[in-house]
ZATOR-287244 format. One record per residue (C-alpha): residue in three letters; x, y, z. Coordinates in steps of 0.5 Angstrom, whole numbers. Layout:
REM ZATOR-287244
REC   resn      c1      c2      c3
REC    ALA       X       Y       Z
...
REM end
This chain:
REM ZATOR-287244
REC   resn      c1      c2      c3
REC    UNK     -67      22     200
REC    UNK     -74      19     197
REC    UNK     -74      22     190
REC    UNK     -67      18     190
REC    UNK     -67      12     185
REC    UNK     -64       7     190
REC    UNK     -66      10     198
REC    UNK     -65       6     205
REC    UNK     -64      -1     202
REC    UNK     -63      -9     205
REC    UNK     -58     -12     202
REC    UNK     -54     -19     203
REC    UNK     -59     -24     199
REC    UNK     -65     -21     201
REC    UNK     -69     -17     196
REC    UNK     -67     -10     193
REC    UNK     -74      -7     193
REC    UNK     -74       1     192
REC    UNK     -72       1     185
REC    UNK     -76       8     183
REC    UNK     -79       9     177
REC    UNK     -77      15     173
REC    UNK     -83      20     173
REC    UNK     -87      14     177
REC    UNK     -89      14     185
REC    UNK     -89       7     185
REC    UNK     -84       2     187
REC    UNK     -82      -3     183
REC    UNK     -80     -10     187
REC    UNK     -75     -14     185
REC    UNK     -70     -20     188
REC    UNK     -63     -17     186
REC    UNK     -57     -22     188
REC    UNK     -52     -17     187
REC    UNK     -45     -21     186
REC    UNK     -40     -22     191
REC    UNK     -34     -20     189
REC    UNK     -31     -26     190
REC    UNK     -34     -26     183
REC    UNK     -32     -19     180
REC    UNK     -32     -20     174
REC    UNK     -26     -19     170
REC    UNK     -29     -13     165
REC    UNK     -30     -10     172
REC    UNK     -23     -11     174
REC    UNK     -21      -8     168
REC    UNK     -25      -2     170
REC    UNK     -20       1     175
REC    UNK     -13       2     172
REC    UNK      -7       6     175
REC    UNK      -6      13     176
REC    UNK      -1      16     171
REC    UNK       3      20     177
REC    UNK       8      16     178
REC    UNK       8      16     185
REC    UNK       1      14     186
REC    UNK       2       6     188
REC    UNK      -4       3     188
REC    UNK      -9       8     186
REC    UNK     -14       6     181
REC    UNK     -19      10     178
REC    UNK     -25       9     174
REC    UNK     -22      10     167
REC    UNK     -21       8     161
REC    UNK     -14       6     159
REC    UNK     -11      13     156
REC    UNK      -2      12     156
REC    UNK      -2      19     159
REC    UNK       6      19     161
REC    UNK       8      22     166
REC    UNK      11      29     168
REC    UNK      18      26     166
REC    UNK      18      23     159
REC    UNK      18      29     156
REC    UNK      10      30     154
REC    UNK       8      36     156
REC    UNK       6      37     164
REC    UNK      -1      40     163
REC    UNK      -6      35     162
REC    UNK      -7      32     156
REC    UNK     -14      32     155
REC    UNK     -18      26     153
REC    UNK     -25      25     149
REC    UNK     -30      26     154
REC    UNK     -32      20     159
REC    UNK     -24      17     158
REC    UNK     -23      21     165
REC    UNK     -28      22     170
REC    UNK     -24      28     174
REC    UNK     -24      32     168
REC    UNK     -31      32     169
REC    UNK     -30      33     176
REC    UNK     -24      38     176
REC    UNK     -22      40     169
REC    UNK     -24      47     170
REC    UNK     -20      49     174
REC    UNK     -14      51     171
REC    UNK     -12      59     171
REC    UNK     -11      62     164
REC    UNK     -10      69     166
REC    UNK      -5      74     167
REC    UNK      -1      72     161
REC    UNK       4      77     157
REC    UNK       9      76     152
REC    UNK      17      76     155
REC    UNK      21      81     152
REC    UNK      27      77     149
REC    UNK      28      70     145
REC    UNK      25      64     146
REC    UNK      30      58     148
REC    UNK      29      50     147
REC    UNK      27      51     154
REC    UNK      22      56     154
REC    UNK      15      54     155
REC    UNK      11      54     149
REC    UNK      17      52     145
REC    UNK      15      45     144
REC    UNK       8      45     142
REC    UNK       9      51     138
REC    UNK      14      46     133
REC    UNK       8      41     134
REC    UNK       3      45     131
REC    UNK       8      47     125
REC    UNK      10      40     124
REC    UNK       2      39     124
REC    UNK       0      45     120
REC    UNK       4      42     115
REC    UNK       2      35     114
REC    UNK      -5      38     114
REC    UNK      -3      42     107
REC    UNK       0      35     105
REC    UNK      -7      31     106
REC    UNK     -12      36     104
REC    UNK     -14      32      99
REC    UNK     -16      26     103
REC    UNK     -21      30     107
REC    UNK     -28      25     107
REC    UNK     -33      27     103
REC    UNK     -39      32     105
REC    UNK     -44      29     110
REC    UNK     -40      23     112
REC    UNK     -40      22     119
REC    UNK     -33      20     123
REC    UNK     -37      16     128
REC    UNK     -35       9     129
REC    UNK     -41       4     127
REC    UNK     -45       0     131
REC    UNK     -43       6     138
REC    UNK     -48       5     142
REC    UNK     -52      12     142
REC    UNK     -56      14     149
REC    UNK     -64      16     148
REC    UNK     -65      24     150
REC    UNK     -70      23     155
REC    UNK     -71      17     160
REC    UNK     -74      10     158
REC    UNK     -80       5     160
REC    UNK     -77      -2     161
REC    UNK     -81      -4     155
REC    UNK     -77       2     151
REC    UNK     -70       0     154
REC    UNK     -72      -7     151
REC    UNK     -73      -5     145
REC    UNK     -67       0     144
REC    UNK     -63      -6     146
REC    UNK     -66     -11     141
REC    UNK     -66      -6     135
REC    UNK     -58      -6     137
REC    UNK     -58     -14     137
REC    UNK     -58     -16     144
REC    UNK     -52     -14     146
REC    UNK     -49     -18     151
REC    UNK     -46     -12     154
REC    UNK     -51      -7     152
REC    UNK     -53      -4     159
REC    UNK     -45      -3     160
REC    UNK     -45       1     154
REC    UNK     -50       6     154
REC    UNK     -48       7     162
REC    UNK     -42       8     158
REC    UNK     -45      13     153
REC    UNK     -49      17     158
REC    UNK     -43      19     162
REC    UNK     -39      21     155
REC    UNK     -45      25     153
REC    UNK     -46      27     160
REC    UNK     -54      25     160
REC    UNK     -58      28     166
REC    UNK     -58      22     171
REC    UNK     -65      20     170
REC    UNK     -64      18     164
REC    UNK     -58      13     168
REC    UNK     -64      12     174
REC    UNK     -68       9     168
REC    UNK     -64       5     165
REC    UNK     -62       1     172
REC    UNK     -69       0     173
REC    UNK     -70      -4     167
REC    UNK     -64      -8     167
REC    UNK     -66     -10     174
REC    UNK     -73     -11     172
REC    UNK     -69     -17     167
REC    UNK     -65     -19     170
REC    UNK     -66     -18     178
REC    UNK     -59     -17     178
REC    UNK     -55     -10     178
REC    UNK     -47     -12     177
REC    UNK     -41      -9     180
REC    UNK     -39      -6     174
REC    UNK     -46      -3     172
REC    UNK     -47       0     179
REC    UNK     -40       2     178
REC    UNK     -40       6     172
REC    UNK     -47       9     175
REC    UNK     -44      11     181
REC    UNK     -38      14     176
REC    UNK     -43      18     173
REC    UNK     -46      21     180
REC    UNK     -40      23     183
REC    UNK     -38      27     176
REC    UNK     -46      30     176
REC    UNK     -45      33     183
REC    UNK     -50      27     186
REC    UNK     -47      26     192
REC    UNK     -54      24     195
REC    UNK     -54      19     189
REC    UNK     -48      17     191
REC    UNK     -49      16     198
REC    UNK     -54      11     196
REC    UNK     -49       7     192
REC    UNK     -45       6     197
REC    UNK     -50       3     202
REC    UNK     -51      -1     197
REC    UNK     -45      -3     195
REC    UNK     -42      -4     203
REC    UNK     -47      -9     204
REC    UNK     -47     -14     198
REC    UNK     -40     -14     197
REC    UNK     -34     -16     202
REC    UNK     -30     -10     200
REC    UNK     -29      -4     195
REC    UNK     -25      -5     189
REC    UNK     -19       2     188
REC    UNK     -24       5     183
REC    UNK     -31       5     188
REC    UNK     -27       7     194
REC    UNK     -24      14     191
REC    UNK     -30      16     187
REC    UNK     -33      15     195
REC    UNK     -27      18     198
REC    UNK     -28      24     193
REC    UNK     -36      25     193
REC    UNK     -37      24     201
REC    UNK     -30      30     202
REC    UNK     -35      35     199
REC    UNK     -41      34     203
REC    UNK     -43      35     211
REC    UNK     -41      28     212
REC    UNK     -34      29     210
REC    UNK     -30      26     216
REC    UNK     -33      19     213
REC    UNK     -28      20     208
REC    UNK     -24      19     213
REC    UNK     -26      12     216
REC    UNK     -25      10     207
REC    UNK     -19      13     207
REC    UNK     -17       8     213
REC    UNK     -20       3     211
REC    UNK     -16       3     204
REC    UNK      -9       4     207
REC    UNK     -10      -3     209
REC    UNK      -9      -6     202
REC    UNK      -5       0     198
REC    UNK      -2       6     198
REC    UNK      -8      11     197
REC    UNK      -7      15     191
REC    UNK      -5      23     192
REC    UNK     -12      25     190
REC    UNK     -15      21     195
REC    UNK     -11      24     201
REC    UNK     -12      31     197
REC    UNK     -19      31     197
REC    UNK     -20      30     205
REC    UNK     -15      34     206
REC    UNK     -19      40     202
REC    UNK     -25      37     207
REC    UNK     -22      38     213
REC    UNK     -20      45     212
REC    UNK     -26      47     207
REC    UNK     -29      46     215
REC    UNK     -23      49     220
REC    UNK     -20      43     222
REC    UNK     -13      44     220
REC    UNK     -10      39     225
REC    UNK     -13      34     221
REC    UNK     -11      37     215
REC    UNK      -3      37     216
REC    UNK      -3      31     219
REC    UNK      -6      28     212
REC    UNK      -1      33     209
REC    UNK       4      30     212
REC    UNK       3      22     212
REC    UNK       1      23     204
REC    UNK       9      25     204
REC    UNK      12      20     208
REC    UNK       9      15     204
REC    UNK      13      19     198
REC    UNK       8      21     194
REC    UNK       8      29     191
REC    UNK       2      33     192
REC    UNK      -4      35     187
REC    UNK      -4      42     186
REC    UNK     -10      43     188
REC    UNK      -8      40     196
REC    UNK      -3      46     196
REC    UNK     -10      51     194
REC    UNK     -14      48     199
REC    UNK      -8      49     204
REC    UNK      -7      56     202
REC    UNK     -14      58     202
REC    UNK     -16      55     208
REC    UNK     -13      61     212
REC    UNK     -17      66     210
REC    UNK     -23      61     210
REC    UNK     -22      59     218
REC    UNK     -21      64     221
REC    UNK     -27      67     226
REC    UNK     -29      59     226
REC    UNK     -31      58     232
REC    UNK     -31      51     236
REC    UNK     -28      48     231
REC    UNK     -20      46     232
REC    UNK     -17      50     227
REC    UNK     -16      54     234
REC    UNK     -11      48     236
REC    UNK      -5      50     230
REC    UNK      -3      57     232
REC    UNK      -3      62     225
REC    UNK       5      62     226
REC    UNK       6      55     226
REC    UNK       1      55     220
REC    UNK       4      60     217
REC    UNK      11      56     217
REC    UNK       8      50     214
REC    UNK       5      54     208
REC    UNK      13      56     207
REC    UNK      16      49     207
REC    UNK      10      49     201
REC    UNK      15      53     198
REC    UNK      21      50     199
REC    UNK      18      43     197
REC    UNK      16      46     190
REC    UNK      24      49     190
REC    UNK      26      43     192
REC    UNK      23      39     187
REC    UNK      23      43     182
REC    UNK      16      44     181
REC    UNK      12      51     178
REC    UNK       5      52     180
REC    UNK       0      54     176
REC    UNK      -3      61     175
REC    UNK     -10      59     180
REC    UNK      -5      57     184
REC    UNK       0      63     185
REC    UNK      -6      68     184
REC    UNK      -7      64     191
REC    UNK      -1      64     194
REC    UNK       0      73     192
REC    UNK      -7      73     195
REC    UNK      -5      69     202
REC    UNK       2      74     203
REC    UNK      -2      80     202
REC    UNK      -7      78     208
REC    UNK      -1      76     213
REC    UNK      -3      82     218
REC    UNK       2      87     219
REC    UNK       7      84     214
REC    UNK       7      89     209
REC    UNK       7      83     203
REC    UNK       7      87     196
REC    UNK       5      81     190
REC    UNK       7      83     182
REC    UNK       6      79     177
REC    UNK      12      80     172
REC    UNK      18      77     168
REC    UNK      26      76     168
REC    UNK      31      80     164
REC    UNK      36      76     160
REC    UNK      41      79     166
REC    UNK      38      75     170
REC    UNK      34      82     174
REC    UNK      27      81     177
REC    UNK      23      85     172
REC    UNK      19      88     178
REC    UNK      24      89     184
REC    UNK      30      89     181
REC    UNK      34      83     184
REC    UNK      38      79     182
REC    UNK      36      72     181
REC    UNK      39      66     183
REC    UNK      45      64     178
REC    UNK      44      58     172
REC    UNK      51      55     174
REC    UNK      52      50     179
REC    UNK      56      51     185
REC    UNK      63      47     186
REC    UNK      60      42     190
REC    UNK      53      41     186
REC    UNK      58      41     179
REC    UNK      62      35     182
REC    UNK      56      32     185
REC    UNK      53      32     178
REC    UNK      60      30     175
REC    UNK      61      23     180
REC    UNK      54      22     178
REC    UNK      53      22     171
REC    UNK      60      19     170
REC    UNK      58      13     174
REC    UNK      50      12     172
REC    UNK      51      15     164
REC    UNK      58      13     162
REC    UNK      60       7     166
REC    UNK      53       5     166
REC    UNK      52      -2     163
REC    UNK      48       1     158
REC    UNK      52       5     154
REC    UNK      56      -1     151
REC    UNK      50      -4     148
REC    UNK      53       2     143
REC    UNK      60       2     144
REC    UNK      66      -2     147
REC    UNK      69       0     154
REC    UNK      76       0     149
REC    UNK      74       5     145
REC    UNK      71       9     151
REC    UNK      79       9     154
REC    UNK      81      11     148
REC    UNK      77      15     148
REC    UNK      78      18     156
REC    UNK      85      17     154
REC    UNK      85      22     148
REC    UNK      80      28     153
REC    UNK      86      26     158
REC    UNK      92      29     153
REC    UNK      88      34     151
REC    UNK      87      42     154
REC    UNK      81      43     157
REC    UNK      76      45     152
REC    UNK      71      51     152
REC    UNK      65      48     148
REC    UNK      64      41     145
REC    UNK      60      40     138
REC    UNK      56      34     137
REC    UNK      58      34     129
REC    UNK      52      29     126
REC    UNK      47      32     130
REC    UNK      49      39     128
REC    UNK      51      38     121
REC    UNK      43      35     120
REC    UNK      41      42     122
REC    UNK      40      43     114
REC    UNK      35      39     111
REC    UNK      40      39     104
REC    UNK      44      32     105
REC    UNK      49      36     100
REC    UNK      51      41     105
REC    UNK      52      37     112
REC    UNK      59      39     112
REC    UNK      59      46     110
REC    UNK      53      47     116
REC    UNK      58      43     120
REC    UNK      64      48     118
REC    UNK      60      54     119
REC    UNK      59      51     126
REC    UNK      65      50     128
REC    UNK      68      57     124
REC    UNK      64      62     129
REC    UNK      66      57     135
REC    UNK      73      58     132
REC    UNK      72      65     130
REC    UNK      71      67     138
REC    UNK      77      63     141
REC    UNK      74      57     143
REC    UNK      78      51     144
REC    UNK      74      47     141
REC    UNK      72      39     140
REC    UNK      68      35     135
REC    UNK      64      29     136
REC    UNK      64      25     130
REC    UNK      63      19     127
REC    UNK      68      14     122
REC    UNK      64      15     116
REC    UNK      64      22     116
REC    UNK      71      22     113
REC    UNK      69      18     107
REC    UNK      68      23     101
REC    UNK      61      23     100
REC    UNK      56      28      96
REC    UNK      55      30     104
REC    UNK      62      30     107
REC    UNK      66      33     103
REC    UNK      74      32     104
REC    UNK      76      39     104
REC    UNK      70      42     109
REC    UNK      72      36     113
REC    UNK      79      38     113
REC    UNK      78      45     115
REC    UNK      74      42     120
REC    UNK      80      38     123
REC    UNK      84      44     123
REC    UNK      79      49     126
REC    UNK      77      43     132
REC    UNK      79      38     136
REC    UNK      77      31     133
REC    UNK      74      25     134
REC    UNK      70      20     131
REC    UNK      67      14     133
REC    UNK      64       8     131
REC    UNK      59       8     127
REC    UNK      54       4     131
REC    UNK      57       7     137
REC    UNK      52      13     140
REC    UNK      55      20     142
REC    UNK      52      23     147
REC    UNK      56      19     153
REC    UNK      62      22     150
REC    UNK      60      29     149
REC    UNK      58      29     157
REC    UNK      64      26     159
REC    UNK      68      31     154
REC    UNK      64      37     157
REC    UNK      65      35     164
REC    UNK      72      33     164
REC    UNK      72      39     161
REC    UNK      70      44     167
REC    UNK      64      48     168
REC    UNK      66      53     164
REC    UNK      65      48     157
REC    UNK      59      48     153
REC    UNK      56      44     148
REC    UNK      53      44     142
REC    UNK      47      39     140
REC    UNK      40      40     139
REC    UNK      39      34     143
REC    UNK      35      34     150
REC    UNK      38      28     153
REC    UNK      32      26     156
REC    UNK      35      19     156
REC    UNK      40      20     159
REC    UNK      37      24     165
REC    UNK      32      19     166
REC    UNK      38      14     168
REC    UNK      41      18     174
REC    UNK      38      16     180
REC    UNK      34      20     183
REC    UNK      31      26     183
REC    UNK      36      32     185
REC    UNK      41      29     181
REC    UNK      37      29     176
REC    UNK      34      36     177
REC    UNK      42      38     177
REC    UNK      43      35     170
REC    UNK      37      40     167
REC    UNK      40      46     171
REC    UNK      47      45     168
REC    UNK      44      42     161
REC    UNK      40      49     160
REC    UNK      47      53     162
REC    UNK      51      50     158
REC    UNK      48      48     151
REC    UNK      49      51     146
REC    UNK      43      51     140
REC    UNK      44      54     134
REC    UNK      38      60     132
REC    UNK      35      58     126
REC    UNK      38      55     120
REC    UNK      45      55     118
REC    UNK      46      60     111
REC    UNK      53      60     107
REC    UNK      55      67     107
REC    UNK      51      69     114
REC    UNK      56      68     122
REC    UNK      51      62     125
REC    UNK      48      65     131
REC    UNK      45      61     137
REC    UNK      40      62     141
REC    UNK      41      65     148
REC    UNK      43      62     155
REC    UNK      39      65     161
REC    UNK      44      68     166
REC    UNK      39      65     172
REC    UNK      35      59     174
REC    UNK      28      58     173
REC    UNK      27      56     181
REC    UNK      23      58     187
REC    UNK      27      63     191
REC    UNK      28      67     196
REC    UNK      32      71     200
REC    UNK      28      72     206
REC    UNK      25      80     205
REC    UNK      23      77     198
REC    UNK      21      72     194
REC    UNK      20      69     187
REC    UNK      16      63     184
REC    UNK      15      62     177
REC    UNK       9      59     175
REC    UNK       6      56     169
REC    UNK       1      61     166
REC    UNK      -2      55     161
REC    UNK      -2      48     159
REC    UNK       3      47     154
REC    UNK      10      47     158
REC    UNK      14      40     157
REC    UNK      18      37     162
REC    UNK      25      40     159
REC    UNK      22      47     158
REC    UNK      21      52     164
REC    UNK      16      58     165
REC    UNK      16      65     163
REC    UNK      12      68     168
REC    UNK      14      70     176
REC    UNK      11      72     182
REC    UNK      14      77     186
REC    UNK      13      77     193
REC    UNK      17      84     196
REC    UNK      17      85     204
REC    UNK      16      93     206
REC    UNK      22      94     211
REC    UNK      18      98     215
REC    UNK      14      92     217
REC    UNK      12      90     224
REC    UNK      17      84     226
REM end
């Protein structure tokens, strides 16, 4: 601890005096008054905004503001990678991530399939590419921004720190910025330790703020002795500790011997705000890393009772801790039988079932690995993939169906119809008389097999003089294998245009059933009330993903309920519609994309890479197979 920067320390007004020179035995003595926070300045305040998991109420961590959504906006589910230094965790945890066992699946890819989406991004960015070629910036001009702080290579005396600062102008907040700066560029820590020294040479004061950003850098470089350092500091000068210097703290101490101290700031924090999933997942990793299960699941299961969804790596700890534990002596890992660990681990499962949730690769290469060691169960985990018949691809099984129940369909029915079509939203684009006229003319007309959104389909073509012949074609194929058939349409589609020839639209109101909206109004509150009127036998046509309208349902299992019906029942057309070729559409799954099992097996799809958005589903499964000779 005496090569540390800042060791055994008196605070409260008195004078901060062991500030170590870099590369220097001798102490400098310094009156530091660190602010109170009482007068936190606002730049500092600004320094801890919220967690994007939604459920993370209260967290704050140390980062800039960076607009990731979250998983349910349709932006892709693995973390979106900001520059360095926007995002201390990704220092911290972001090699963690598995991007092994991957293998192409056998049969066509769907809107719904993982991948599917970044794929078309990187097309449509290819494109607009080859469409700006000729704006490149010419040879030997640097993109950096002007007037950005660049960090030294080596650490500084005061009087070199002085006149860096000078050379940029003075500026007002210059040790805030290269504190900054050095943590982007991931600067070794001596450099940072000189930096501290020569603004507390100036000025006799380290801020919160700057002793935050170090502290920032320290826990992100694995300091944690550094780290302990500043938290003595900091519990001594300041009344309390802002979200962001809590979670860094909680995070740093769970790592290191002193983890059950992670523990009392854990408490300490739950007295102001909701800690965030991180913070409870850190010490719970500590508390198995160390045999102490009880304390783990009992942190598990307060993290859930406040409502919050636990970070993967939390479910890796628990499933390591197992192996990890056992044989630890002394410790009370022996105060949870393995069993009821054991049945613990399975709710673990049934949770990612219930809510829809896939793990990563890491994650399930874990899970195989746990299964395997069960003692006298004769576990057998293989990595594999789906028929398009809905057949595990390994042990022959058949997976649980994409149609919804009886129960589930009418659950979903009641719900859509009350939160989507009567919801008040909807007639900010319609009028609650054209939707009864609407519901009248559904009631008097037989059941329908598909329902087809007709402007969303006819702008498959690109050629504005073809929409209604693409529009035809679709409806032609519906027709041409028996489907009675309904087309969503909007008034304007029946005045003869260059786009809406009178005689396709004709054929299309002698092929379908028609109706055609106002031409302000919106289409999918019609199509969803059609299709579900309808029965669960009726599909849909449109390339729409109607993540709008699930996000208006209520809660998550309705909503995970739309998704389930949505990827069984939307028709997409496969590729561009030809004059002279039958339209094809692409292929819907016979089975749910889902955790299950059917207790001498289990299966878990799991994400084997980061490029999966919220209305895809993974490619990839475990199977997990249970010899029957085993010991019971």
């Amino acid at each position: 601890m005496g090569s540390n920067l800042i060791s055994r320390v008196k605070i409260c007004l008195k004078p901060l005096k062991p500030f170590l020179r870099q590369g220097s035995s001798a102490f400098l003595t310094i009156k530091t008054n660190l602010c109170k926070s009482s007068q936190l300045p606002p730049a500092a305040r600004s320094l801890c905004t919220r967690d994007s998991n939604p459920n993370s109420a209260g967290r704050q961590a140390v980062r800039r503001n960076s607009g990731q959504t979250d998983g349910h906006g349709g932006v892709k589910y693995g973390t979106i990678r900001h520059r360095q230094g926007e995002l201390w965790e990704d220092a911290v945890d972001g090699g963690g991530k598995s991007s092994t066992l991957r293998e192409r699946t056998p049969f066509p890819k769907s809107v719904f399939s993982a991948g599917t989406a970044k794929r078309t991004a990187e097309m449509l960015k290819r494109k607009a590419a080859l469409a700006s070629e000729d704006e490149e910036e010419p040879e030997g001009r640097t993109s950096r921004r002007p007037g950005k702080v660049q960090p030294p290579d080596r650490p500084l005396s005061a009087a070199e720190w002085r006149k860096l600062k000078e050379s940029l102008g003075n500026q007002q907040r210059f040790d805030i910025q290269m504190m900054s700066a050095l943590f982007t560029s991931g600067a070794e820590l001596g450099i940072a330790k000189s930096l501290l020294t020569f603004v507390a040479t100036e000025t006799g004061t380290l801020s919160y703020e700057l002793l935050l950003r170090y502290l920032t850098l320290c826990v992100s470089g694995g300091h944690d002795a550094e780290a302990f350092d500043v938290y003595d500091i900091m519990r001594g000068s300041f009344s309390s500790l802002e979200t962001g210097a809590s979670s860094l703290f909680i995070k740093s101490f769970s790592r290191t011997a002193r983890w059950r101290q992670a523990i009392s700031i854990l408490r300490e924090v739950k007295k102001v705000f909701t800690p965030s999933p991180r913070n409870y997942g850190d010490v719970i990793a500590a508390a198995m890393l160390h045999g102490d299960m009880t304390t783990a699941w009992a942190l598990y299961d307060e993290l859930l009772e406040k409502g919050l969804s636990p970070h993967q790596e939390t479910w890796d700890a628990l499933f390591k801790g197992v192996s990890e534990t056992k044989g630890v002596e002394g410790t009370e890992a022996e105060a949870m039988s393995q069993s009821e660990h054991q049945e613990r681990l399975l709710r673990i499962l049934l949770y990612m079932r219930n809510n829809q949730i896939y793990p990563h690769g890491s994650l399930a290469s874990i899970i195989k690995t746990w299964f395997e060691s069960l003692t006298g169960q004769k576990w057998t985990g293989s990595w594999t993939s789906a028929t398009p018949k809905g057949l595990c691809g390994c042990c022959g099984s058949t997976l649980e169906s994409i149609q919804l129940t009886a129960e589930e369909y009418q659950q979903l029915k009641d719900r859509v119809m009350t939160d989507i079509i009567q919801g008040r939203d909807v007639f900010n684009k319609t009028t609650p008389e054209e939707l009864e006229r609407f519901k009248t003319f559904v009631k008097r007309k037989p059941a329908f097999d598909v329902v087809v959104d007709g402007l969303n389909v006819a702008n498959i073509s690109k050629d504005k003089s073809k929409l209604s012949a693409t529009l035809l074609a679709v409806v032609s194929e519906l027709e041409r294998q028996g489907l009675t058939v309904l087309v969503l349409g909007r008034k304007h589609m029946l005045r003869p245009s260059r786009s809406w020839e009178r005689h396709n639209m004709n054929l299309i109101q002698q092929k379908a059933y028609c109706f055609f909206t106002e031409n302000i109004s919106e289409d999918d509150p019609f199509l969803l009330y059609a299709a579900l009127h309808s029965g669960n036998h009726c599909q849909f046509v449109s390339r729409d993903l109607m993540r709008d309208h699930k996000a208006c349902l209520p809660d998550g299992a309705t909503r995970r309920l739309f998704f389930k019906w949505q990827r069984g029942h939307q028709l997409v057309v496969d590729g561009y519609v030809a004059a002279g070729r039958r339209v094809r559409f692409q292929s819907i799954p016979s089975y749910d994309t889902i955790v299950q099992t059917s207790g001498d097996s289990w299966h878990v799809p799991y994400d084997e890479k980061e490029d999966r958005s919220t209305y895809e589903v993974p490619q990839r499964w475990l199977c997990l197979t249970q010899s029957t000779e085993h010991t019971h």
